[in-house]
C-alpha positions as CSV (number, residue, x, y, z in Angstrom):
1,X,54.5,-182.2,192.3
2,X,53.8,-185.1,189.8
3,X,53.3,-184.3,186.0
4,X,50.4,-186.2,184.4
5,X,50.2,-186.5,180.6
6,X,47.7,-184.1,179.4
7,X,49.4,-181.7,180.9
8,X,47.4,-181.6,184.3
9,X,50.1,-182.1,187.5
10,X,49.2,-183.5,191.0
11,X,50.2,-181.9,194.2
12,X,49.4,-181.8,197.9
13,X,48.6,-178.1,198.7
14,X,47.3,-176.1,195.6
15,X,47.7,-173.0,197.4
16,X,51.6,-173.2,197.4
17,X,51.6,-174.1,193.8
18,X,49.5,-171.5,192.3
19,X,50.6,-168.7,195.0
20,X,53.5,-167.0,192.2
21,X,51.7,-167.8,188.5
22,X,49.4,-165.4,186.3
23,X,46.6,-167.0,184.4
24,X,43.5,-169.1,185.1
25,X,43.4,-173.0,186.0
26,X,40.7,-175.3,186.9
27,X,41.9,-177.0,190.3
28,X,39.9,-180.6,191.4
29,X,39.8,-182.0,194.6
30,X,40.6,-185.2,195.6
31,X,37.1,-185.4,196.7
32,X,36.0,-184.2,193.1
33,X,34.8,-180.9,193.7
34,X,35.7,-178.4,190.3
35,X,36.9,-174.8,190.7
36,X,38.4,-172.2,188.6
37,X,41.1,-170.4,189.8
38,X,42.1,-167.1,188.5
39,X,46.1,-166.2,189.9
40,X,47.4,-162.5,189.5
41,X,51.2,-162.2,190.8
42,X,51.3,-160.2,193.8
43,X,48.0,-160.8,194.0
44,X,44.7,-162.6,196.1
45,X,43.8,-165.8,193.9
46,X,40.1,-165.6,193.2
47,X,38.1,-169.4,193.6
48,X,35.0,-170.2,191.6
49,X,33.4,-173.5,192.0
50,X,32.3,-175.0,188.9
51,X,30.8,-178.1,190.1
52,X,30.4,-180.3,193.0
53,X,31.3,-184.4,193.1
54,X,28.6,-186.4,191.8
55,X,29.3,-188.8,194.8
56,X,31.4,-188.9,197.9
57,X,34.1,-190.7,197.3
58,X,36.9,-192.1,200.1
59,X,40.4,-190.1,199.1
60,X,42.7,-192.5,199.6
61,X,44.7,-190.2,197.1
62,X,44.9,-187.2,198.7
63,X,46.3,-185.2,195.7
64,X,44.9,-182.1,194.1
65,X,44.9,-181.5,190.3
66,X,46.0,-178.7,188.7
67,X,45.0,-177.3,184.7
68,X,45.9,-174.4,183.0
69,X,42.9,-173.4,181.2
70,X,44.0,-169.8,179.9
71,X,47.4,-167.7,180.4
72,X,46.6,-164.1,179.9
73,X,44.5,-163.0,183.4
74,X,42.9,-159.3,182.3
């Protein structure tokens, strides 16, 4: 797991990464596709996508980025 500055981190499975934390957190692809993910503990995680890549790129970086948008999950 890298740590970027604005507080976003990199990693190569976002499944293993989100599988323990509460809250919500917008997840990109390395292809660029956009999803919100909401994570209850002891939970299934719930995937949303909010928008698709405006052009195929080639992923030489095959890393995932990870946001927490909001903590509390109702």
């Amino acid at each position: 797991m890298i740590e970027t500055v604005n507080g976003t981190v990199e990693v190569l499975n976002p499944a293993e990464i989100l599988r323990n934390q509460d809250g919500i957190f917008e997840v990109t692809s390395p292809y660029g596709h956009v999803f919100q993910v909401t994570c209850r503990r002891g939970t299934k995680m719930s995937v949303r996508e909010i928008s698709e890549p405006h052009r195929t790129q080639s992923a030489e970086n095959m890393t995932w980025r990870i946001k927490r948008v909001a903590r509390a999950v109702a």
